[in-house]
N, C-alpha and C positions, 0 to 999 in steps of 0.2 A: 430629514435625511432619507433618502430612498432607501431601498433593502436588496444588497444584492442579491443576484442571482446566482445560488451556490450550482443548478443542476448545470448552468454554464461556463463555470470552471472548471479546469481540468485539477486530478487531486492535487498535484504539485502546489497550486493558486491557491484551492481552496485548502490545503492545511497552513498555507503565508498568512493565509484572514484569519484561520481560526486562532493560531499564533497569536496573533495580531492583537485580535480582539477577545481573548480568552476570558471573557464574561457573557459572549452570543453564545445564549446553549442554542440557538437553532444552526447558530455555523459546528459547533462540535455535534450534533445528532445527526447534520445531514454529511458531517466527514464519518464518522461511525458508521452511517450505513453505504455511502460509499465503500469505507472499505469491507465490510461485511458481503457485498455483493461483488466483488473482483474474484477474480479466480484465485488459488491459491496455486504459487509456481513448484512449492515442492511440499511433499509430507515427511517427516521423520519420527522419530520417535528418541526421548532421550539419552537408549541404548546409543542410536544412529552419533549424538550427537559427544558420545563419549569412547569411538571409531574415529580416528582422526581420518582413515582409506574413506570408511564410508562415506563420511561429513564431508569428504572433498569430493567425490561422488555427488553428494548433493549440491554443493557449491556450482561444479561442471553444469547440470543441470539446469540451472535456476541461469547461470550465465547465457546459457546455450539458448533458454530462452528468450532473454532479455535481449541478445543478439538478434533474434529472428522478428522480434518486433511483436511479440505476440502479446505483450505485456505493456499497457498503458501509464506511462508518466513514470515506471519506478526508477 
């Protein structure tokens, strides 16, 4: 059986395999480091997430990006 190529999916795909196959630790390390190397779309802190104003604040945010396209596959 050949080995896919996880650096040629996109995460969406490559977390369907890792699913999938949830005994490839080389598909769950390179979904790991995949998402360890994306940008993070918002920071908070648990204060922020116990602000219902704020946490929606961040909500806005995080959508506003996801609209602009600036965030891959989420």
């Amino acid at each position: 059986m050949t080995q896919p190529n996880f650096e040629q999916m996109s995460r969406k795909e490559l977390r369907a395999y890792m699913l999938e196959h949830r005994d490839d630790e080389r598909a769950f390390h390179a979904y790991m480091d995949r998402l360890a190397n994306e940008p993070v779309l918002a920071r908070g802190t648990i204060e922020d997430l116990q602000d219902p104003s704020r946490f929606a604040e961040i909500l806005e945010r995080v959508e506003k990006i996801k609209q602009e396209g600036r965030a891959s596959d989420v």
